[in-house]
C-alpha positions as a Markdown table, in Angstrom:
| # | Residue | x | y | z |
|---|---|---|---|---|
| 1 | Unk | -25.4 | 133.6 | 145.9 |
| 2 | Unk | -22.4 | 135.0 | 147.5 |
| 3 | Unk | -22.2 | 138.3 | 149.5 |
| 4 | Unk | -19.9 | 140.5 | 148.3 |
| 5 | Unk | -17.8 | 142.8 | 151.1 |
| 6 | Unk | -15.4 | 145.4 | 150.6 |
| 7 | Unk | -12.2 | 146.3 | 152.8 |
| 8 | Unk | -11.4 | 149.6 | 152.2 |
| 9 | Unk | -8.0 | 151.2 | 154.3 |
| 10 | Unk | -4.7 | 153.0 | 153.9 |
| 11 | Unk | -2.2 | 151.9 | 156.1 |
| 12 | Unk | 1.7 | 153.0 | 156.9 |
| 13 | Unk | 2.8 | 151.5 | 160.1 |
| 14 | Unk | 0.1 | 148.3 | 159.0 |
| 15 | Unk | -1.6 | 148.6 | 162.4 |
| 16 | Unk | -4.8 | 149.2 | 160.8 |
| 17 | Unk | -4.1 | 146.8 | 158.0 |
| 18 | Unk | -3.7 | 144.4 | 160.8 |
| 19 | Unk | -7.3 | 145.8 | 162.7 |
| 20 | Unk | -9.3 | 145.8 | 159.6 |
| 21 | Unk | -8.0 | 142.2 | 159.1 |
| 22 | Unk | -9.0 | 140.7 | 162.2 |
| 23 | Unk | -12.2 | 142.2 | 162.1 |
| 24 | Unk | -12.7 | 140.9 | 159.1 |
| 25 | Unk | -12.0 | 137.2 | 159.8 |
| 26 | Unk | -15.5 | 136.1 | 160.7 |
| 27 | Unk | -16.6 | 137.0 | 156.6 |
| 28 | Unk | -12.9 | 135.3 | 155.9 |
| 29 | Unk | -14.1 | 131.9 | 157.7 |
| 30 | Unk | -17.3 | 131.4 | 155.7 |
| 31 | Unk | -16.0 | 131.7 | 152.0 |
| 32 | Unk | -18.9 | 129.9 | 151.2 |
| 33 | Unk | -21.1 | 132.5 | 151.7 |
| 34 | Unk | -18.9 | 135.8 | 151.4 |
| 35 | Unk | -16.6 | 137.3 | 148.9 |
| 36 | Unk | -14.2 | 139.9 | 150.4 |
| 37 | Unk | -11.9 | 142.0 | 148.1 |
| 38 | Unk | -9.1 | 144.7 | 149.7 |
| 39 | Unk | -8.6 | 147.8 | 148.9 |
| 40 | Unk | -5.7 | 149.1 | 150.1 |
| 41 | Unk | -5.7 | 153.0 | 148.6 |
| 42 | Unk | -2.6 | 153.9 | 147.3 |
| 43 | Unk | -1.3 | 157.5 | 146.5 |
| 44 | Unk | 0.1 | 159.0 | 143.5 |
| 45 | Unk | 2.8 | 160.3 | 145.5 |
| 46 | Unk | 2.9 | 158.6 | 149.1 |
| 47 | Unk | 4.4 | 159.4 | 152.1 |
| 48 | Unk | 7.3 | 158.5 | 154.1 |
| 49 | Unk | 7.6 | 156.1 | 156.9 |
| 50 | Unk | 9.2 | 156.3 | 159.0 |
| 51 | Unk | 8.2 | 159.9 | 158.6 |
| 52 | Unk | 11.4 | 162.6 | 158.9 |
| 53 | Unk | 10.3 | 165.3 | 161.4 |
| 54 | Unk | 9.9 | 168.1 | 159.2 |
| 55 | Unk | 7.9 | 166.0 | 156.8 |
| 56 | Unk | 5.6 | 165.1 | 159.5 |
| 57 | Unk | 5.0 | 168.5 | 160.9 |
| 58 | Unk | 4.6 | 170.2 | 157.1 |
| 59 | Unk | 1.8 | 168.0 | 156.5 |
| 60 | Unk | -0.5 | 169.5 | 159.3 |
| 61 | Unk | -2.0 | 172.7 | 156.7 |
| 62 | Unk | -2.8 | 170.3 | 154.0 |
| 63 | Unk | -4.2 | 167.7 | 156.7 |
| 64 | Unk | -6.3 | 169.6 | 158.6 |
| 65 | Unk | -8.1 | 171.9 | 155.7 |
| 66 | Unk | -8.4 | 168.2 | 153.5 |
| 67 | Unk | -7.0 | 169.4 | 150.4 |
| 68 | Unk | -6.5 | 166.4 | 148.6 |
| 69 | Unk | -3.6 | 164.5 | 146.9 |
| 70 | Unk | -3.9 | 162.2 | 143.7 |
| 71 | Unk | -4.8 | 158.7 | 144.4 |
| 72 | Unk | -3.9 | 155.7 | 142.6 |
| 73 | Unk | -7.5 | 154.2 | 140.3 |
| 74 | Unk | -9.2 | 151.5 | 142.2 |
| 75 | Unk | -8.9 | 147.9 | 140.1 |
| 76 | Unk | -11.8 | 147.7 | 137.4 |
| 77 | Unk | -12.9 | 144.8 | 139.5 |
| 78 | Unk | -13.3 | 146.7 | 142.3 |
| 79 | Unk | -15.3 | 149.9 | 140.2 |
| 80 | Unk | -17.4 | 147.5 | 139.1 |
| 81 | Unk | -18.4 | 145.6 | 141.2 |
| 82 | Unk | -21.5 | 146.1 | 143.8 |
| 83 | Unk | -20.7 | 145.8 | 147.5 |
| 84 | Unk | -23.2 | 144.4 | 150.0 |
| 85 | Unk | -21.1 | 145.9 | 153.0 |
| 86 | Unk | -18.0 | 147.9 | 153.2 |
| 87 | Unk | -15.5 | 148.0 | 156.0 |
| 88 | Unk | -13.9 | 151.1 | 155.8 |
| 89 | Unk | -10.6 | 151.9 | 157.4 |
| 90 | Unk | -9.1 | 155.2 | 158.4 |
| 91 | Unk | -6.4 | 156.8 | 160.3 |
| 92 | Unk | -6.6 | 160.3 | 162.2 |
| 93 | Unk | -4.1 | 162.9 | 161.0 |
| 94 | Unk | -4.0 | 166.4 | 163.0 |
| 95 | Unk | -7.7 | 165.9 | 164.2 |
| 96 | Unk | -9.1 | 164.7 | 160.9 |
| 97 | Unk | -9.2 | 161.9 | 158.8 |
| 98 | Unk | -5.9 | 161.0 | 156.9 |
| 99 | Unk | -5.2 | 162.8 | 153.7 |
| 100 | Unk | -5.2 | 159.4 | 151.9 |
| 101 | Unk | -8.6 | 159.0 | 153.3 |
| 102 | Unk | -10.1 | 162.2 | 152.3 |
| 103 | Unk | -8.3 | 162.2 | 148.8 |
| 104 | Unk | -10.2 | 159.0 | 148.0 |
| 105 | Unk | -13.5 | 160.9 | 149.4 |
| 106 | Unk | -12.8 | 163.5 | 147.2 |
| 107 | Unk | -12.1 | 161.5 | 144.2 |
| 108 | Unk | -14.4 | 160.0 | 141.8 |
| 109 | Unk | -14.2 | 156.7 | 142.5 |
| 110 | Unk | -15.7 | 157.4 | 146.0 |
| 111 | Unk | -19.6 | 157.6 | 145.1 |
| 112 | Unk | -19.1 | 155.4 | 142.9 |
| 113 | Unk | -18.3 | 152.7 | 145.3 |
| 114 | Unk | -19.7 | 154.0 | 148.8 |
| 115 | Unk | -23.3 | 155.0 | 147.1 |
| 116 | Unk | -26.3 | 153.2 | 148.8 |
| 117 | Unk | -23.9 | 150.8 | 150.3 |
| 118 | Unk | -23.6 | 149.8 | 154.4 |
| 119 | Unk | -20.5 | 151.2 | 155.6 |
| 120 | Unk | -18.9 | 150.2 | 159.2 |
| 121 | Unk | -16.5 | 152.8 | 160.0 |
| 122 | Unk | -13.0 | 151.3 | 161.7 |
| 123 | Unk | -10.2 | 153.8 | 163.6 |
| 124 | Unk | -7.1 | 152.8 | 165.0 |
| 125 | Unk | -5.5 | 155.6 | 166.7 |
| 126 | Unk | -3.6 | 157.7 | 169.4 |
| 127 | Unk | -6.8 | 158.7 | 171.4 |
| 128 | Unk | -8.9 | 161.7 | 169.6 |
| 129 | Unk | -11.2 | 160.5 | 167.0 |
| 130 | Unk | -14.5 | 162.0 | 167.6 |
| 131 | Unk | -15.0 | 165.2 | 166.5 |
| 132 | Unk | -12.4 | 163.2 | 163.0 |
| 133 | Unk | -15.7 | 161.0 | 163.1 |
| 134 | Unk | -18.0 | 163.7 | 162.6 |
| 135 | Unk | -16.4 | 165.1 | 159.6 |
| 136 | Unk | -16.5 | 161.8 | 158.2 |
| 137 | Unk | -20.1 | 161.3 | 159.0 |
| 138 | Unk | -20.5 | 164.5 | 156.8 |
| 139 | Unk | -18.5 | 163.2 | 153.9 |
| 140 | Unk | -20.5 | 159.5 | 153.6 |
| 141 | Unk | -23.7 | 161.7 | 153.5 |
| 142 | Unk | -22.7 | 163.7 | 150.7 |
| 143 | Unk | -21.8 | 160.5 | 149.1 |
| 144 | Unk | -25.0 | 158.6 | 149.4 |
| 145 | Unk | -23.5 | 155.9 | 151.8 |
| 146 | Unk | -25.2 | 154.3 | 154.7 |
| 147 | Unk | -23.3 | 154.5 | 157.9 |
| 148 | Unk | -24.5 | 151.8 | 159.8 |
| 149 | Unk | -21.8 | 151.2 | 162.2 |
| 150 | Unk | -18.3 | 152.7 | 164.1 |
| 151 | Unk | -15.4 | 150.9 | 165.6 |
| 152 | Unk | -13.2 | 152.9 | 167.5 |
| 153 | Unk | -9.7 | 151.3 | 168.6 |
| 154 | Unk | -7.3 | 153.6 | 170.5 |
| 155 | Unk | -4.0 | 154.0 | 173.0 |
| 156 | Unk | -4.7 | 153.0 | 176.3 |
| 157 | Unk | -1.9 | 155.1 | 177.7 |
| 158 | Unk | -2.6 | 158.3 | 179.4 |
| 159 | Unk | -2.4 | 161.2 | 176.9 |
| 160 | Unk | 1.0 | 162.5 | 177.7 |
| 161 | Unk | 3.0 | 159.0 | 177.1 |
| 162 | Unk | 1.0 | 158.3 | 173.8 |
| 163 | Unk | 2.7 | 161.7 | 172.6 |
| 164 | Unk | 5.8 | 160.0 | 173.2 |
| 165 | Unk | 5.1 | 156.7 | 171.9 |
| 166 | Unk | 3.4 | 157.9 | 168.8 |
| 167 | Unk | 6.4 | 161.1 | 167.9 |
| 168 | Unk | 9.3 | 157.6 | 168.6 |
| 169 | Unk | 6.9 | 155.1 | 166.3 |
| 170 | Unk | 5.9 | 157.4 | 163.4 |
| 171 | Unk | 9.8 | 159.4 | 163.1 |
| 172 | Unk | 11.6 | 156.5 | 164.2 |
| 173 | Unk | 9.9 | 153.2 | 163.2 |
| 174 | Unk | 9.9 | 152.2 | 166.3 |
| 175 | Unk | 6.7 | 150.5 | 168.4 |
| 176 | Unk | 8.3 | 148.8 | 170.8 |
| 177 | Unk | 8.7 | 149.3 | 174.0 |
| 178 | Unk | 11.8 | 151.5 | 175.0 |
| 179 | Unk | 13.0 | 152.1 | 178.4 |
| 180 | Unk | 10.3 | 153.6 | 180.5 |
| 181 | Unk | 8.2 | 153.9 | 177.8 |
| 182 | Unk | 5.4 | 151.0 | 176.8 |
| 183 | Unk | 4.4 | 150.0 | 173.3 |
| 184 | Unk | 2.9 | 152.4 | 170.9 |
| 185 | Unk | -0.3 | 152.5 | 169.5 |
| 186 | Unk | -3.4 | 150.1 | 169.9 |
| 187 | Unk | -2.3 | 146.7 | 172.2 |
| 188 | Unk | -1.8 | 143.6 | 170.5 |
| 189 | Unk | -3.9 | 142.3 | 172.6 |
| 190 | Unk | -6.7 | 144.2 | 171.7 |
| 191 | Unk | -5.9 | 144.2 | 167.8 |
| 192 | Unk | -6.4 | 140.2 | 168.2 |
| 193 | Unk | -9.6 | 140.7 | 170.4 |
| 194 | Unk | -11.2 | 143.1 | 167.7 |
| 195 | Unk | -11.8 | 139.9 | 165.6 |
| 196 | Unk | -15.1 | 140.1 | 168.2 |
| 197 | Unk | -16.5 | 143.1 | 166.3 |
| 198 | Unk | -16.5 | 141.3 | 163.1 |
| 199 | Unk | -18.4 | 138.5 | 164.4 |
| 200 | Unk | -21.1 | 140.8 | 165.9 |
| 201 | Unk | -21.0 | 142.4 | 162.3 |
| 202 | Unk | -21.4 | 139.8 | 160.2 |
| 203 | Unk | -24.5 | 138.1 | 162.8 |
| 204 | Unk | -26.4 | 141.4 | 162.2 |
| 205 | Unk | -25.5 | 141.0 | 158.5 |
| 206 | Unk | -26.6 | 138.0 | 157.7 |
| 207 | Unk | -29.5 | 138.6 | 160.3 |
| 208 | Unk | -30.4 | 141.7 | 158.1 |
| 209 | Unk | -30.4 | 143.6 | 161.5 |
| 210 | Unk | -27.4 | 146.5 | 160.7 |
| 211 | Unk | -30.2 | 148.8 | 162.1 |
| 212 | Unk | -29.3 | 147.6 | 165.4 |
| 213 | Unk | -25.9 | 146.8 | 164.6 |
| 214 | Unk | -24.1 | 150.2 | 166.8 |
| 215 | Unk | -25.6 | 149.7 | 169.9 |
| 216 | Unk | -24.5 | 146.0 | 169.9 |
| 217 | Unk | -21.0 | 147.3 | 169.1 |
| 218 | Unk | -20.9 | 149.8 | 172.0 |
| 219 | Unk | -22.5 | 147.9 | 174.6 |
| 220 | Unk | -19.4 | 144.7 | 173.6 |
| 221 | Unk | -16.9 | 148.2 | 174.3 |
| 222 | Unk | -16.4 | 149.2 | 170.7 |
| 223 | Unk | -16.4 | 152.9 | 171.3 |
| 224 | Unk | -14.6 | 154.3 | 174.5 |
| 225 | Unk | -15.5 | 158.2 | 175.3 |
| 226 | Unk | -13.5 | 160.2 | 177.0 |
| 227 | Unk | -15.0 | 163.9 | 177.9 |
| 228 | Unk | -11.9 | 165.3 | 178.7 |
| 229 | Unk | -10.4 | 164.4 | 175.1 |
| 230 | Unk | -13.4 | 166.0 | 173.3 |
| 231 | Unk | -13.2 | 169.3 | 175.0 |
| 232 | Unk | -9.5 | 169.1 | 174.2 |
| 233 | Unk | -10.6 | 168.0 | 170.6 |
| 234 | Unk | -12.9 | 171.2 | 170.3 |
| 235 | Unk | -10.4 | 173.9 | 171.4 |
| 236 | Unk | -7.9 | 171.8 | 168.9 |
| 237 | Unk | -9.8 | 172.5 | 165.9 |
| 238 | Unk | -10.4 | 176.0 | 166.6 |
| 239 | Unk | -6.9 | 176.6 | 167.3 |
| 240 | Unk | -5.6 | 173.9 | 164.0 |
| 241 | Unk | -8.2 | 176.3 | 161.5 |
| 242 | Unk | -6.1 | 179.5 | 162.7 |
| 243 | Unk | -2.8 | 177.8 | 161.9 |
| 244 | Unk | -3.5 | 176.1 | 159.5 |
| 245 | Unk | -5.1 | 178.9 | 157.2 |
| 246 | Unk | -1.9 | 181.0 | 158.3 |
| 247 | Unk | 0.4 | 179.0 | 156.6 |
| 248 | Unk | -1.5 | 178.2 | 153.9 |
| 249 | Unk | -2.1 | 181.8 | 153.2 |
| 250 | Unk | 1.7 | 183.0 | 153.8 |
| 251 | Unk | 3.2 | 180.4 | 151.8 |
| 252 | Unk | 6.5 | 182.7 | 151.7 |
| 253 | Unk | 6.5 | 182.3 | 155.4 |
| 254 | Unk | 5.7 | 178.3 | 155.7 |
| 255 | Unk | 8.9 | 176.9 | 156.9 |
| 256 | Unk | 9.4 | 179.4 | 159.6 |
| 257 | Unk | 5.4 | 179.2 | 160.4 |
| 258 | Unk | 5.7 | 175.5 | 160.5 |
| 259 | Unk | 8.4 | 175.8 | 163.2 |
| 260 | Unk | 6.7 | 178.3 | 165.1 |
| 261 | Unk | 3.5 | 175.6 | 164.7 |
| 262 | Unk | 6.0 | 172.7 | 166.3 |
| 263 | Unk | 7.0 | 174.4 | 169.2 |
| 264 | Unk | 3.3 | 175.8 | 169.8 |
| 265 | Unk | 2.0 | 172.4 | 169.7 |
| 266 | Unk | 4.5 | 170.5 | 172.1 |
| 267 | Unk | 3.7 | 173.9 | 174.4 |
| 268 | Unk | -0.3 | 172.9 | 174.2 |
| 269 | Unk | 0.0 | 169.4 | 174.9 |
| 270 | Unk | 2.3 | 169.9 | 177.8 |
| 271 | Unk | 1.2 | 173.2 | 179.7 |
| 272 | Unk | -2.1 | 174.3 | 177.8 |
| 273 | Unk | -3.7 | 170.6 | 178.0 |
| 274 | Unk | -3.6 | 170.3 | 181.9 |
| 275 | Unk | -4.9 | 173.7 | 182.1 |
| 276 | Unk | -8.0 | 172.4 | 180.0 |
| 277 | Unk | -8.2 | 169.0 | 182.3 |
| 278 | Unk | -8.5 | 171.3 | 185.6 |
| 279 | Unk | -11.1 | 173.3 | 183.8 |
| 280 | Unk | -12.7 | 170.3 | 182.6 |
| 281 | Unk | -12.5 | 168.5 | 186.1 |
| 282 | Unk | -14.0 | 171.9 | 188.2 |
| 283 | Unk | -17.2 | 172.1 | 185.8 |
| 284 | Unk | -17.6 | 168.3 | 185.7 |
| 285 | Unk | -20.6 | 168.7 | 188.2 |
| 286 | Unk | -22.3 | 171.9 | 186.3 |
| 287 | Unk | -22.2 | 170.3 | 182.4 |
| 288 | Unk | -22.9 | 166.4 | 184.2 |
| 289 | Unk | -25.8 | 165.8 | 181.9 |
| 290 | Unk | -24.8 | 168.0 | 178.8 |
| 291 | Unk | -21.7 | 165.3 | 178.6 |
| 292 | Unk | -23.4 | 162.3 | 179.2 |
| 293 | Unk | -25.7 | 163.9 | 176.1 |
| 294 | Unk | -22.7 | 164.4 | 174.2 |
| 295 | Unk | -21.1 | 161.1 | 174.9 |
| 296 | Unk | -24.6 | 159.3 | 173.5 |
| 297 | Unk | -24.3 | 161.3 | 171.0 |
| 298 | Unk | -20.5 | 160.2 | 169.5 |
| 299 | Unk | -21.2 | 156.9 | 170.4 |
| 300 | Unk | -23.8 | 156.8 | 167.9 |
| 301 | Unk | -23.6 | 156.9 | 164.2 |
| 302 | Unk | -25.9 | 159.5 | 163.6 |
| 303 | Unk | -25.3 | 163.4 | 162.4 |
| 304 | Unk | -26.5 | 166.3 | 163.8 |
């Protein structure tokens, strides 16, 4: 009898489309033994790409505090159906996962799908994903689903040229490389090559060995962590939930607010982020062993 694996992702440049795809191609090769069904999820109301500026920028309230939008139904077949392993895609918005993600988390088709199912979580994006990770983590607990696994596929470029790459790609449409400025977004390269997580996947599947199935996928260079970028993550968030609840709350005030939020954010990522990698490079020898703790810890699938 045949296994039956979901693809679940939401998709607007169709980099992920094209990740979740290649990772998938081991279970794609053995038709004979697996059925796989996609699910791309689709808004009620979706947004632009390439994105206008504004646009982009006044989605960062909604984003960040996960209010939801409506979402297109799944297909009956899909509702009705029982999964034997999900592959579940997602994008990072604003330091947490994509409002097309969490509106299908917050419908209620989510449970109905994800419950008491093996999920393998699969990111493509700029660089910071962790602490996005750990709200996820959260979200398939509350929903009864069985993390067994994490793929995390990022930007290779240092942090400041990924700004630039990612602002051209998502307002512009553009992913190529420009003048001095390289490709945006995860390599080609390594999109192709991810077609090696799928294979370790599917031999722990049919091995019934998904208990084992992380450690496998990090030591074969699955998750990458970069200290400096969860310190960076963590001052983020504290600084997103003041913002964001500001605007939120003074919705008289948003346009202004959300201009004043612009020019704040280029200012953090240009002057207040070095500050924070000094910082972070000066107390590397005191918090040595509290980050190598730490990094363990996100490489894993576990919650705290």
């Amino acid at each position: 009898m045949k296994k039956n694996i979901l693809v679940i992702y939401y998709s607007q440049t169709g980099q992920l489309e094209d990740i979740v795809r290649n990772i998938a191609k081991p279970f794609e090769a053995q038709k004979d033994e697996y059925e796989i069904t996609y699910y791309n999820i689709q808004l009620k109301e979706d947004f632009p790409y390439p994105w206008p500026s504004d646009v982009f920028f006044n989605t960062f309230p909604e984003s960040y505090l996960q209010i939801p939008k409506e979402i297109l139904p799944p297909s009956e077949e899909i509702l009705n159906k029982k999964y034997d392993l999900i592959l579940f895609g997602y994008q990072v918005w604003y330091l947490t996962p994509s409002i097309p993600i969490i509106s299908f988390l917050k419908s209620g088709y989510a449970e109905k799908i994800l419950k008491d199912t093996p999920i393998v979580t699969i990111s493509g994006t700029r660089n910071m994903w962790m602490l996005s990770q750990e709200k996820l983590k959260v979200y398939l607990k509350d929903l009864k689903a069985k993390l067994v696994g994490n793929i995390a596929l990022v930007d290779r470029h240092d942090n400041y040229t990924s700004v630039l790459t990612i602002i051209r790609w998502l307002t512009t449409g553009q992913k190529e490389k420009s003048g001095i400025l390289p490709a945006a977004g995860v390599s080609d390269e390594e999109i192709a090559g991810s077609v090696k997580y799928g294979e370790i996947i599917e031999r722990h599947f049919k091995n019934n060995d998904l208990g084992n199935l992380q450690p496998d996928l990090v030591k074969n260079g699955a998750i990458e962590i970069r200290p400096f970028l969860v310190r960076v993550e963590k001052v983020g968030n504290k600084i997103f939930t003041v913002w964001s609840n500001l605007i939120i709350k003074k919705k008289e005030k948003r346009p202004l607010l959300i201009k004043f939020f612009k020019v704040y954010l280029m200012t953090a990522i240009w002057i207040i982020s070095p500050v924070v990698l000094v910082l972070h490079l000066l107390t590397t020898p005191i918090f040595w062993f509290k980050r190598q703790k730490q990094k363990t810890y996100l490489q894993g699938i576990n919650l705290k």
